[in-house]
C-alpha positions in Angstrom: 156.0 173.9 195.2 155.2 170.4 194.9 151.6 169.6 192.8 149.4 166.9 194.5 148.9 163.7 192.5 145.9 164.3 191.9 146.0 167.8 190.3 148.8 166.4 187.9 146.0 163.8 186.9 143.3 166.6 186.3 145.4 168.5 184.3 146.6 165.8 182.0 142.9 164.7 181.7 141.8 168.3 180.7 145.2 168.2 178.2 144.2 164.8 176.3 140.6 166.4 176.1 141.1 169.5 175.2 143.9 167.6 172.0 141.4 164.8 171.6 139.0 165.3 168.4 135.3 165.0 168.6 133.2 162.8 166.9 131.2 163.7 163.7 127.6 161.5 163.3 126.8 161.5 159.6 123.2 160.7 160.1 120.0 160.1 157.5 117.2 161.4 158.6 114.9 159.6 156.9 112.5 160.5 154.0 110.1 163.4 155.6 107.9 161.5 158.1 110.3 162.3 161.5 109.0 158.6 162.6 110.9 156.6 159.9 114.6 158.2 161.3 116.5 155.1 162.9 116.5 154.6 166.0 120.5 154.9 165.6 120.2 158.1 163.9 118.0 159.4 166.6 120.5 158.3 169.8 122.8 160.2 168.3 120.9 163.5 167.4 120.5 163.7 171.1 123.9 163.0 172.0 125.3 165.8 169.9 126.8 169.1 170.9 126.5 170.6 167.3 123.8 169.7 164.6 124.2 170.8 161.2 120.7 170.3 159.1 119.6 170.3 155.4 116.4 171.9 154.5 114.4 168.6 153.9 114.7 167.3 157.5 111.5 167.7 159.3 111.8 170.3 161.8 110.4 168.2 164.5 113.1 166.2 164.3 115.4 169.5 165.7 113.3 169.4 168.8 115.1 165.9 170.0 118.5 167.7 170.3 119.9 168.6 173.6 118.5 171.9 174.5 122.1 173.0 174.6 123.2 171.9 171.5 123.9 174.5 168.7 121.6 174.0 165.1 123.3 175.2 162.3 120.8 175.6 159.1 123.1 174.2 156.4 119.9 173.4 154.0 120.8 174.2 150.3 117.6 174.8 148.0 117.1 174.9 144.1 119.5 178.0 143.2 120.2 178.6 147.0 122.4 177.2 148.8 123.0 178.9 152.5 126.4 178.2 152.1 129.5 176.1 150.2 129.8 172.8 150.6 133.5 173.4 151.4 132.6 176.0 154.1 130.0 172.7 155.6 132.9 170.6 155.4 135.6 173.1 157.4 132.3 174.0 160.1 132.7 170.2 160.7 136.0 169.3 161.0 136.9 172.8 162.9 133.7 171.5 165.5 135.3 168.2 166.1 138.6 169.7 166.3 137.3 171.4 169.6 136.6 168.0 171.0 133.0 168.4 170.1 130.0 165.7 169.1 128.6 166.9 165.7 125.9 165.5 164.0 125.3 166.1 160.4 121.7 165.7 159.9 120.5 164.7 156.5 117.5 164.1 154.5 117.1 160.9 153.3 120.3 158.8 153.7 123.5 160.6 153.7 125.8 158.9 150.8 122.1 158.8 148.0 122.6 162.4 146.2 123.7 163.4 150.0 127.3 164.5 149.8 127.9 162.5 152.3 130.5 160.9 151.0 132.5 164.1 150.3 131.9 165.5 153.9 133.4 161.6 155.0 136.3 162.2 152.6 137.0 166.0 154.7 136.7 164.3 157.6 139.3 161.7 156.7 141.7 164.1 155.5 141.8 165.9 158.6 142.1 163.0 160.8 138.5 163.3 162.2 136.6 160.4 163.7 133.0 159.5 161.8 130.8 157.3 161.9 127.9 157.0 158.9 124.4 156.4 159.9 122.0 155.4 157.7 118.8 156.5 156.7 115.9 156.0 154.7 116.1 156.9 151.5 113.0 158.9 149.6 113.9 156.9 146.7 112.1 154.0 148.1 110.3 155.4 150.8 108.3 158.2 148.9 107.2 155.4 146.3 106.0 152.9 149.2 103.9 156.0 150.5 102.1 156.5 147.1 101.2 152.7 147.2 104.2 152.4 144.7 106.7 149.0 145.4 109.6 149.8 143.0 110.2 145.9 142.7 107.3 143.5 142.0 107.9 140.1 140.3 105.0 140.5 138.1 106.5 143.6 136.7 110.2 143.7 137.7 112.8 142.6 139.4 115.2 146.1 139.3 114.8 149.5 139.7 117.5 152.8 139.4 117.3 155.6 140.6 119.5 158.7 139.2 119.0 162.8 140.0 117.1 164.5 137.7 118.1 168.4 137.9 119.9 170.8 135.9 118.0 173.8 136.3 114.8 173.0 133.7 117.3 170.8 131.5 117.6 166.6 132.2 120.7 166.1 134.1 123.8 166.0 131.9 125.4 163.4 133.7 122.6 160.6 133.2 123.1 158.6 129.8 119.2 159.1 129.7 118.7 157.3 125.8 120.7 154.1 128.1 118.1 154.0 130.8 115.1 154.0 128.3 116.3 150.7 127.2 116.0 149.1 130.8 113.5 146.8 131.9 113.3 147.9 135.1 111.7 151.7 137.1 113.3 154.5 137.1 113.1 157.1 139.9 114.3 160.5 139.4 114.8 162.3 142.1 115.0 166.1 142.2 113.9 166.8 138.7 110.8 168.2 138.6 111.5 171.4 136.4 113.6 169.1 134.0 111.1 166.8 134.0 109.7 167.6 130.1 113.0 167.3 128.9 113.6 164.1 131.5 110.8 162.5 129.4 111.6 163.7 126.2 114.7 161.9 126.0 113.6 158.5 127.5 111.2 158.7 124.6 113.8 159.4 122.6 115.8 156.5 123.7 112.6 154.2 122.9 110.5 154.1 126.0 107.2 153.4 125.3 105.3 156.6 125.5 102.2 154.8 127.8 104.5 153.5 130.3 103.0 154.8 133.5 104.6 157.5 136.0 103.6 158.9 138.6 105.2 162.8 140.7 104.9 162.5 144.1 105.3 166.0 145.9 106.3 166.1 149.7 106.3 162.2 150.0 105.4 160.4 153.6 104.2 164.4 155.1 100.7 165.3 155.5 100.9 167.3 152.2 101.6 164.5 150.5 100.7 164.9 146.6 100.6 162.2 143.9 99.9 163.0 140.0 100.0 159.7 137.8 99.7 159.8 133.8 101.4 158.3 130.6 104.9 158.9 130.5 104.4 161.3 127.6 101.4 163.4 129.8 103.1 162.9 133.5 105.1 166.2 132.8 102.5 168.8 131.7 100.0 166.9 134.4 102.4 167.6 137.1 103.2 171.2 136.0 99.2 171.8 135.8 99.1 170.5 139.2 101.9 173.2 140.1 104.2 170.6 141.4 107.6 171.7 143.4 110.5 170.3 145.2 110.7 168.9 147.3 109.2 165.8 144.8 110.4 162.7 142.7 108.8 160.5 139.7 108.6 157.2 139.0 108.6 156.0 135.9 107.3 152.1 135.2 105.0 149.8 135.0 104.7 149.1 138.8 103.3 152.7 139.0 99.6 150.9 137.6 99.8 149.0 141.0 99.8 152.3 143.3 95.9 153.2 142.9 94.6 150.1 144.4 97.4 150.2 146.7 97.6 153.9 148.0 96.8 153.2 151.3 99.1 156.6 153.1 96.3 158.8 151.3 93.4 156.9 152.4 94.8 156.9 155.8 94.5 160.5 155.5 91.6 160.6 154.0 90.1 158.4 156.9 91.8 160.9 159.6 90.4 164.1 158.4 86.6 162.4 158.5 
């Protein structure tokens, strides 16, 4: 029986498809606030036809995906993770290798304490198409809500930022006696438990013991919180205040600047009068 041209064309269409990977979207969600995703980032969220999400995107942000599409919750929290990262990394590349669009939506910006780079290196080794999408990066962000610029010339020209946790102990990792002797502000992100021993060792290292700080709880949301003290107080404040993740501290003297200019909390402030 002879096949028409045209079905021989169909079926080697739905052959390439069907052996042609998909595409995986490693995308930053941005800090908290859903407006502050990139335009980018939020293209293509609503192209996807998989989204796999951390537990510090803002749920609104879920509500752009095609109504089709299927959410994966991927989020990992402090001593619970919903699953290996190694079981994230096969969920993407076995997605793609159906010929699907995934996006791997992440809080923040995917390759700053993201593991974005390891889910980039999965994809690589199993021949999967990526592309890496920025985002905004609480580091920077979270500061800038709490009136907080993490560069000023008056008061410096560089700033680092390093993770903080270990369960309550300073991360291991972090030569923290090094970073006391910089001339610069320090943000620690994800250490709030650790953050008495965080602080004991930068005073250790010779930090001054006045230099200001300030923990910022659930930066650029609504329930935004901001405790500031002495570097040698901003721990016990913070824990009085029963601060939690998600939250981050800065720790410099640009942190004296963020009273006059906290202008997220007087925007709330004005909208709730």
């Amino acid at each position: 029986m002879k096949v028409p041209a045209d079905a021989k064309t169909n079926i080697t269409d739905t052959v390439s498809a069907a052996a042609r990977p998909g595409m995986v979207y490693l995308i930053g969600a941005g800090p908290g606030d859903p407006e502050l995703m990139t335009v980018k980032g939020l293209r293509y969220l609503r192209s996807a036809d998989v989204v796999l999400y951390d537990r510090l995107i803002n749920p609104a942000l879920l509500q752009e995906a095609r109504p089709e599409a299927t959410l994966i919750y991927v989020g990992k929290g402090p001593g619970c993770h919903t699953m290996a990262q190694d079981e994230i990394n096969t969920i993407l590349v076995s997605q793609a290798q159906q010929g699907l669009t995934v996006a791997r939506l992440k809080g923040g910006d995917p390759f700053v304490f993201g593991r974005g780079g390891e889910e980039a290196l999965a994809l690589v080794e199993a021949h999967i198409p990526y592309e890496i999408i920025p985002g905004i990066t609480s580091a920077i962000a979270v500061p800038a809500y709490a009136g907080i610029p993490v560069t000023h010339r008056d008061y410096t020209t560089s700033f680092t930022v390093v993770t903080g946790h270990k369960g309550r102990s300073a991360s291991p990792t972090v030569n923290w006696e090094a970073l006391a002797a910089l001339d610069g502000t320090l943000v620690v992100l994800m250490g709030v438990k650790a953050l008495p021993d965080v602080t004991q060792r930068l005073i250790a290292g010779g930090m001054d013991p006045t230099t200001p700080a300030a923990v910022i709880q659930e930066g650029t949301t609504p329930q935004q919180r901001v405790v500031t003290a002495p570097l040698a107080e901003i721990a016990a404040k913070a824990a009085a205040a029963d601060f939690s993740t998600p939250a981050l501290t800065v720790i410099g003297s640009v942190v004296s600047v963020g009273e006059a200019l906290a202008w997220y909390q007087q925007s709330q402030i004005a909208s709730e009068g």
